[in-house]
N, C-alpha and C positions, 0 to 999 in steps of 0.2 A: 835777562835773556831777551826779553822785548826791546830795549834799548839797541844791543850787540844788533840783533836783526835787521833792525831801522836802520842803524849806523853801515852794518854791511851793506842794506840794500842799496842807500843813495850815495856811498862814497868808496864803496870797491865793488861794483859790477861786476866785472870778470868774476869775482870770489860769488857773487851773489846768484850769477848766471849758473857758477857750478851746481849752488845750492837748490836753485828752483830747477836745474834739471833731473839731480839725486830726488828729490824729493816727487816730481812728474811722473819718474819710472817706477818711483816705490809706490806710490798712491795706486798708478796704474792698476800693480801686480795685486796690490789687494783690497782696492774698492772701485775699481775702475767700471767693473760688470755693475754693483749695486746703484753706483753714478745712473750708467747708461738707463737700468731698469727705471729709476725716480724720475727721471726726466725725460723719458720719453712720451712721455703725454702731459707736458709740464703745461700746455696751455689751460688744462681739467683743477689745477691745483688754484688756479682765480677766480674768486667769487664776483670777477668783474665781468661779463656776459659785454659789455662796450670797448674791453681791453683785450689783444691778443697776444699775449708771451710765448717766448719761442727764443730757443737756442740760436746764436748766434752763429754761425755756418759760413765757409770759405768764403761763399758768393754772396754774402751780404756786410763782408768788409769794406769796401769801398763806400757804402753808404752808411756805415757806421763813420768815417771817416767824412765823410761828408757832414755829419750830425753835429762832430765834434766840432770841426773848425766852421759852424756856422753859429756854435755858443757865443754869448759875449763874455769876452777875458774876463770879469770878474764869477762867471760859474764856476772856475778852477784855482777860486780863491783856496777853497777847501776840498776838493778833488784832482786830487794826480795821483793815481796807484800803479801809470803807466804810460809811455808814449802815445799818442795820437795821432802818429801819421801810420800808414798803410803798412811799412814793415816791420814799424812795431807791435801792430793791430794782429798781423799777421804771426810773429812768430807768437805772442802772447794766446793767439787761438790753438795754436800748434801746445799746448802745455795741457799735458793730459789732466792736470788739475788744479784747471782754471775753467771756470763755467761763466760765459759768457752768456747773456739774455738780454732780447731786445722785447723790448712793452711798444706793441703799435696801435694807434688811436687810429681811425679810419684810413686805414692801409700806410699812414706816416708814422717814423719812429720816434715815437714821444719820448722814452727816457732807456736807460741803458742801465744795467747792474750787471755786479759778477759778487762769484762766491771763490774765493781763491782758497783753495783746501791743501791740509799738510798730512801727512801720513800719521802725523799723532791724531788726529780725529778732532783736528781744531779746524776752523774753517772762518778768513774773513769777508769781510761784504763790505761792498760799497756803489751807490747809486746816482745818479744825476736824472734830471729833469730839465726838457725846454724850457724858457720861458714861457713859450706860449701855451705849452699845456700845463703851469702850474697853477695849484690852488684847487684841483679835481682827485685829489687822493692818490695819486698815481704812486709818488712816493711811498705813502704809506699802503699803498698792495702791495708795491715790491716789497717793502720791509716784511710783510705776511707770504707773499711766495719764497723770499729767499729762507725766511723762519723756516718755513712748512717742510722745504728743500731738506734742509741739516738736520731736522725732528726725523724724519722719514730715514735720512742714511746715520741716525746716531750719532751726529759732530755735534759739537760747543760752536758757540755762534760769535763771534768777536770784529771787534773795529777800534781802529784810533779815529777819533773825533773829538775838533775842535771846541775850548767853551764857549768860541762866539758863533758858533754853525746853527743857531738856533732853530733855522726849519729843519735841519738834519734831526737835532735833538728830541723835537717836538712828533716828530713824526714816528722815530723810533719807538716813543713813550708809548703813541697810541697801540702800539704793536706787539711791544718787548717790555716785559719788565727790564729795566739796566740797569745792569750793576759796575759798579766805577770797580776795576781789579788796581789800578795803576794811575797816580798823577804822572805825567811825559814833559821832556821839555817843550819848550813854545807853546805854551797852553793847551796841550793836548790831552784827553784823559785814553786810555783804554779801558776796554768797558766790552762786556759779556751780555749778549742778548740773550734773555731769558724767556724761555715759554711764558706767557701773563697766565697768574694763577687765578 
């Protein structure tokens, strides 16, 4: 099934577009309120008091866009779950579920996550970091906010991740017990982020 998805998602868009809109509306109708409630005070859910998360909102796309294309091409070695320019940013924020967060270090946007949710009560995740703020943990609080996020609305926590992504890996570990569900082609495993027991 994870395969078919992947496969739909990067090689028949139209089919994929229909997909993530079926599934937007349905998520909507019946976890859309519980969304709203968990995340409205999402900056409370970080034990970072230096860090301030926050929902990504209409008027702070452009500078999410600006964040992007100021990475160096090798960040998106292991990072593409979506276009990058402004109207892709845009209709992506328009998807009732798709939860966009932005992590800001003294008023600049240090790193970016989302939680892209499906109506079966799976939800994936994935993250990036500047260069210039890595090595401060930042990855690994998003990996604990977006956890906290899915614990709180009752989803399964999941991602495709590379076996050469090592600070990906490494970070998730400190966070997530992970479990490998699936080897992928191109060296990919998927893998289920587990509450650490």
């Amino acid at each position: 099934m994870v395969k078919l998805l992947l496969y739909i998602k990067h090689h028949l868009t139209f089919i994929w577009s229909i997909v993530e809109w079926c599934n937007s509306m349905l998520f909507y109708v019946l976890y859309g309120k519980r969304l709203k409630n968990t995340v409205k005070n999402i900056g409370t859910l970080s034990n970072r008091p230096d860090l301030v998360f926050r929902s990504i909102e209409a008027n702070d796309l452009k500078g999410l866009e600006t964040f992007f294309s100021e990475q160096p091409k090798e960040a998106f070695k292991f990072f593409n779950p979506h276009g990058f320019d402004l109207e892709s940013l845009r209709k992506i924020n328009r998807n009732k579920a798709f939860l966009m967060i932005g992590c800001y270090k003294d008023n600049v946007l240090a790193g970016y996550c989302f939680l892209r949710f499906f109506a079966n009560k799976q939800a994936f995740r994935g993250k990036i970091v500047d260069p210039r703020f890595q090595g401060q943990g930042i990855a690994k609080e998003m990996g604990r906010l977006t956890t906290e996020i899915c614990r709180k609305m009752e989803f399964r926590l999941f991602a495709t991740i590379s076996k050469d992504n090592v600070k990906s890996i490494a970070s998730s570990k400190a966070v997530n017990d992970v479990k490998i569900v699936k080897e992928l082609p191109d060296g990919y495993y998927y893998v289920e982020y587990l509450n650490k027991k």
